[in-house]
C-alpha positions as CSV (number, residue, x, y, z in Angstrom):
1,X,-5.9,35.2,-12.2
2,X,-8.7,35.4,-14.6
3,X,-8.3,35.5,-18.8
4,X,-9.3,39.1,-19.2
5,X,-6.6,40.3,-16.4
6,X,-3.7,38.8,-18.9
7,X,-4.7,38.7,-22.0
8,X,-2.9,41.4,-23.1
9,X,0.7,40.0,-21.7
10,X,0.2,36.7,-23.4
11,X,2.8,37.1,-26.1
12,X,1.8,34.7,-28.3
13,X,-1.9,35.1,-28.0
14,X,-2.9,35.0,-31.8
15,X,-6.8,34.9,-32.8
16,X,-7.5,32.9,-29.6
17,X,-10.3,34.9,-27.8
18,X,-10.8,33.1,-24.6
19,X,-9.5,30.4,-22.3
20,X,-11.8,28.0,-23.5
21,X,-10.4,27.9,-26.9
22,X,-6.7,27.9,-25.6
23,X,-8.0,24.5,-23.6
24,X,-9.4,23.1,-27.1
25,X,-6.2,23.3,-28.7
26,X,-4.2,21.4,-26.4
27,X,-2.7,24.5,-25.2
28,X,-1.6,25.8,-22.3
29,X,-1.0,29.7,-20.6
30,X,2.8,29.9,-19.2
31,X,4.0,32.5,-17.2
32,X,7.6,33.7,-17.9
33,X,8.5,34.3,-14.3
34,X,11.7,37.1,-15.3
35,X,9.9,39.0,-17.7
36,X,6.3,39.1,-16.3
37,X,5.0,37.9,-20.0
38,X,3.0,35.3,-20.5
39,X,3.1,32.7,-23.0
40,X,1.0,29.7,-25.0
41,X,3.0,26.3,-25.0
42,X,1.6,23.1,-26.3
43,X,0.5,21.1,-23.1
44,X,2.1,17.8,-23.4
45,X,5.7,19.5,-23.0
46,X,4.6,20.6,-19.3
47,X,5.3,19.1,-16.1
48,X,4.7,20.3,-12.6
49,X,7.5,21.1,-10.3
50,X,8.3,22.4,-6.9
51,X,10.3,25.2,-7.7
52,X,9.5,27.3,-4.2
53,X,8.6,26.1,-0.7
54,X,7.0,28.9,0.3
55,X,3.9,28.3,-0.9
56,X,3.9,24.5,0.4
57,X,2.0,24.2,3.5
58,X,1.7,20.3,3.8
59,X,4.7,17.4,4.0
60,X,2.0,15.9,1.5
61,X,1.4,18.6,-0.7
62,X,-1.1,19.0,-3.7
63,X,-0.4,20.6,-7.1
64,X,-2.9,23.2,-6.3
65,X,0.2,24.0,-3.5
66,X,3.0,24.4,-5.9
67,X,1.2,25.5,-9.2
68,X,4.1,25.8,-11.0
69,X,5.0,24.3,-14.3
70,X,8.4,23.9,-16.3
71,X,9.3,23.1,-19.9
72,X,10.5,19.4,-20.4
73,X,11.7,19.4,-23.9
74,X,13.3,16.2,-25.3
75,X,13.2,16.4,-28.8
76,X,15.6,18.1,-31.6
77,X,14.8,21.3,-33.3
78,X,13.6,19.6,-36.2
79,X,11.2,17.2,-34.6
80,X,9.5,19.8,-32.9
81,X,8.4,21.4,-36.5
82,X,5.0,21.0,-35.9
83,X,5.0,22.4,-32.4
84,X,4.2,26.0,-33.2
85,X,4.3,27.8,-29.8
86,X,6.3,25.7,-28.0
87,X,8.9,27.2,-31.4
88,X,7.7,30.5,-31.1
89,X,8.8,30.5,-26.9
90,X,12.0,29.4,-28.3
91,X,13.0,31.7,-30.7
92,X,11.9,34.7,-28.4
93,X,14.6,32.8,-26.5
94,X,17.5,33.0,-28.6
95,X,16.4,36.4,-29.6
96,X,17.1,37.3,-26.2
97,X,20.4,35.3,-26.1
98,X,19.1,32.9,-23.3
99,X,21.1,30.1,-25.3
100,X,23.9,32.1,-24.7
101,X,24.4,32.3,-21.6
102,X,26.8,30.4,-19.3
103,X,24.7,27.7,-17.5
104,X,22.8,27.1,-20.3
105,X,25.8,27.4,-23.4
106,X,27.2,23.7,-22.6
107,X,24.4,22.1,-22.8
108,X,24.6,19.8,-26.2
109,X,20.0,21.5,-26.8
110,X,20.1,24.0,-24.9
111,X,16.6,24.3,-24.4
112,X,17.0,20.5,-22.9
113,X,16.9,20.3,-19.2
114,X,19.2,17.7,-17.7
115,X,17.5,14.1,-17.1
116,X,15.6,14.0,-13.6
117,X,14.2,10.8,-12.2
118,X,11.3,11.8,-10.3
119,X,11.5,10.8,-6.8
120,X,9.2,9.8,-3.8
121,X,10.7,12.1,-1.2
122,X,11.9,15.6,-1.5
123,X,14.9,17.0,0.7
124,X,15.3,20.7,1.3
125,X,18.6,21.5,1.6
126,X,18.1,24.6,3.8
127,X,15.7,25.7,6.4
128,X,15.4,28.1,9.4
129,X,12.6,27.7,11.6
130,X,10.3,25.3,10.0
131,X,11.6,21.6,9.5
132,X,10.4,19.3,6.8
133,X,10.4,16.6,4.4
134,X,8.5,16.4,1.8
135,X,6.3,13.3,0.4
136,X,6.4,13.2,-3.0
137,X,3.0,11.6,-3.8
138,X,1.6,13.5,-7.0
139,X,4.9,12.7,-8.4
140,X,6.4,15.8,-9.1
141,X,10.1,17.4,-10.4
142,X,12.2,19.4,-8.5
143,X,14.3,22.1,-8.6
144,X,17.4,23.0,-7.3
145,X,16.1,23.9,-3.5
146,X,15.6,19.9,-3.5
147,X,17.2,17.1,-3.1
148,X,15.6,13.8,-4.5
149,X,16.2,10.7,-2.6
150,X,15.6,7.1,-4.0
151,X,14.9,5.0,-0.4
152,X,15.4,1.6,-0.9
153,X,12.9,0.7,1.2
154,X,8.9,2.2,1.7
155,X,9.6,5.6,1.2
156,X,6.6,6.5,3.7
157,X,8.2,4.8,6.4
158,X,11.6,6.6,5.5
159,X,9.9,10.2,5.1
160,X,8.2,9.2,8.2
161,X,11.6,9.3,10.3
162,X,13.2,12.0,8.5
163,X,10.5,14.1,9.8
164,X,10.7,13.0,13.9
165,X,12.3,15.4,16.0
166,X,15.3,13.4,16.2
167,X,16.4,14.4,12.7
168,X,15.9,18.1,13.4
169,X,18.4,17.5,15.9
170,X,20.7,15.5,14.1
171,X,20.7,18.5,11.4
172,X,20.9,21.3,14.1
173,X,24.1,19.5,15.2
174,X,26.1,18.3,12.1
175,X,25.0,20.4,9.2
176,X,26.1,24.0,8.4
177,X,25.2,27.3,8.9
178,X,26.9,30.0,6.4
179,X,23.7,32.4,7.3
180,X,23.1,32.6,10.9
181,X,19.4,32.3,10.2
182,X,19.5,28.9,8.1
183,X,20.7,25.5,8.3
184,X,22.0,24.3,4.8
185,X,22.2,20.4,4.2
186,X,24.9,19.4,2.0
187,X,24.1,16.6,-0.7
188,X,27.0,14.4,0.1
189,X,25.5,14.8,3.7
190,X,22.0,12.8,2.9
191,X,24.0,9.5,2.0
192,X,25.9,9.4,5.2
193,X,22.5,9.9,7.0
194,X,21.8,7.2,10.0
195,X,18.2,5.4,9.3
196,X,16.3,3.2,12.2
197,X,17.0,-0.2,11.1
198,X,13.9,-1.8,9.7
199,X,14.0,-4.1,11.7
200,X,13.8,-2.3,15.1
201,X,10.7,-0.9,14.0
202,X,9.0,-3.4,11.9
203,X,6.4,-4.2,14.5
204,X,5.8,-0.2,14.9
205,X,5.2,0.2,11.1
206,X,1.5,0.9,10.7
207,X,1.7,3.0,14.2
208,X,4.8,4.9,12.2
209,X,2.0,5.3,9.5
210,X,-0.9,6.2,11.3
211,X,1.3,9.0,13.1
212,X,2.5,10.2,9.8
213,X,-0.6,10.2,8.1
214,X,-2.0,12.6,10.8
215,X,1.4,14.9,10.7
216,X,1.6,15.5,6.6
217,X,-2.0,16.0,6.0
218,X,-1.9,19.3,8.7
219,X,-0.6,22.1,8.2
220,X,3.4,22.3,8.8
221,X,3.9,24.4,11.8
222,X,7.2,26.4,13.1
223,X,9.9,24.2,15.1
224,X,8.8,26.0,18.5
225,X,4.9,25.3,17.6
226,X,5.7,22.0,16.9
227,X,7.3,21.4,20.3
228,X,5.7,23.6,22.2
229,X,7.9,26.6,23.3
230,X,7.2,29.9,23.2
231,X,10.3,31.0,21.4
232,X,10.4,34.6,23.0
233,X,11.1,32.9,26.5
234,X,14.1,30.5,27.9
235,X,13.5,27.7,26.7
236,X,15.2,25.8,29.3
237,X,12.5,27.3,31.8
238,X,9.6,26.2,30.2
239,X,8.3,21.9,29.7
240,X,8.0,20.4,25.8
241,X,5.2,20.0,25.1
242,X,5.0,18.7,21.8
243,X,2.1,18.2,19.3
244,X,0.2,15.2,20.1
245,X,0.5,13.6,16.5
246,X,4.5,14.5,16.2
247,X,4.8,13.3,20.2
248,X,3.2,10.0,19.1
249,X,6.1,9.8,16.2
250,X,8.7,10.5,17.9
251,X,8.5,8.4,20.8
252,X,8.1,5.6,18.2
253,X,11.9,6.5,17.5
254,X,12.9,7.2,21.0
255,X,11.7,3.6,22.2
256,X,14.0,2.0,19.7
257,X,17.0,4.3,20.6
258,X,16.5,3.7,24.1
259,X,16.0,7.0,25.5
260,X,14.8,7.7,29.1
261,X,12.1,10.4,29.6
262,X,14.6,12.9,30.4
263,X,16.5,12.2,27.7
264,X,13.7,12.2,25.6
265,X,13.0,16.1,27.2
266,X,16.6,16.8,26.6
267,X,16.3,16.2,22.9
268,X,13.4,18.7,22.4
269,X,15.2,21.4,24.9
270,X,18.5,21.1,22.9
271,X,16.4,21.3,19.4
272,X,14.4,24.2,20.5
273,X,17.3,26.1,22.5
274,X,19.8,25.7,19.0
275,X,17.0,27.2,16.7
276,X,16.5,29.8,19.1
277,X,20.0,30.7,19.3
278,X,20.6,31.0,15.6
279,X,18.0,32.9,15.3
280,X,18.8,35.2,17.4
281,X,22.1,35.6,16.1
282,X,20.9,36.1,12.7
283,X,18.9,39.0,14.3
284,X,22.2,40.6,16.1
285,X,24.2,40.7,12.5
């Protein structure tokens, strides 16, 4: 959106007269997503975050994807004296009670955001009909749609899994599903997660990363695309045929389970066949 289009929404605006000038003094234009105002915050308190997946189109994403920045704020009121629109945000703030209100009123600053470590893989905890994990490697925060995980081995390897076919199943079969239409992931869920022992597919690890490479840097198709069903037909009726670079994946992890090539046909089937059923019954509600 250009400077002119806004100009007039930026609360905070002062004598500044173009975007230029804004730039020059370390400043930076932030949209108050509520209210439709805009605001000028002193750069070094912003950090990009992922706060929606809809406009994420990669499992390796770029900032230009997300383009979303939040407020981290560590200092007291007093040190941030010399911060004069970051002070100015915040008293429009209080003025409109935001400290007041319950999520925020037990915080000890409640302009303070609690402490997140930022992490190399990030979790959805819901999804319907598009599957995904995302690598984290712009290092980005989160919000609460996410779920960070630490791996405490190479987190490409481990992003690379969660990603296979295999985990779509896995989810399809022991996660929930409150709304017909989505699969939510509990936190206390991700711990208890089976992982490929490294071991087993040590000798497959640059294939795992070649395979990976090829799936996060396209764009992130639906479950039936992936697979390749036509979800409008039974699915039972018609062969997987899966994406070359997510076939190449998965078979990595089939080989070390052990899975025949019908079983290995029964596992896309059964993933395709449960996504189409609970979308369908989200339809019939």
């Amino acid at each position: 959106m250009k400077f002119s289009e806004i100009k007039h929404k930026i609360k905070n605006l002062g004598d500044f007269k173009s975007l230029e000038e804004i730039k020059k003094a370390g400043l930076r234009i932030v949209k108050n997503t509520k209210t439709g105002d805009y605001w000028l915050i002193e750069e070094e308190f912003l950090k990009p975050v992922v706060i929606s997946l809809n406009r994420v189109s990669k499992i390796c994403f770029s900032l230009k994807e997300i383009e979303n920045i939040c407020g981290l704020i560590i200092k007291e009121r007093a040190d941030l004296k010399n911060f004069k629109f970051l002070c100015q945000y915040l008293e429009w703030g209080e003025k409109e009670k935001l400290n007041k209100r319950r999520t925020i009123a037990s915080r000890k600053i409640w302009y303070v955001l609690p402490h997140q470590k930022i992490g190399p893989i990030l979790f959805p905890y819901f999804y319907t009909d598009t599957y995904f994990v995302l690598l984290n490697g712009i290092s980005v925060y989160a919000n609460k749609e996410l779920y960070v995980l630490y791996p405490t081995i190479d987190p490409v390897i481990i992003c690379a899994l969660l990603n296979s076919t295999f985990y779509l199943l896995y989810w399809e079969i022991f996660s929930i599903s409150n709304v017909p239409s989505l699969i939510k992931i509990r936190v206390y869920d991700l711990p208890e997660t089976p992982i490929l022992s490294y071991e087993v597919i040590k000798e497959k690890v640059n294939d795992i990363r070649e395979y990976f490479k090829q799936i996060s840097s396209r764009p992130i198709k639906s479950i039936f695309a992936e697979l390749g069903f036509d979800p409008n037909k039974p699915i039972r009726e018609q062969e997987p045929n899966p994406l070359p670079d997510r076939k190449a994946l998965d078979d990595i992890v089939f080989d070390a389970l052990g899975l025949t090539e019908e079983e290995r046909k029964e596992v896309y089937w059964a993933v395709a066949e449960l996504v189409q059923n609970r979308l369908k019954k989200a339809k019939s509600v």
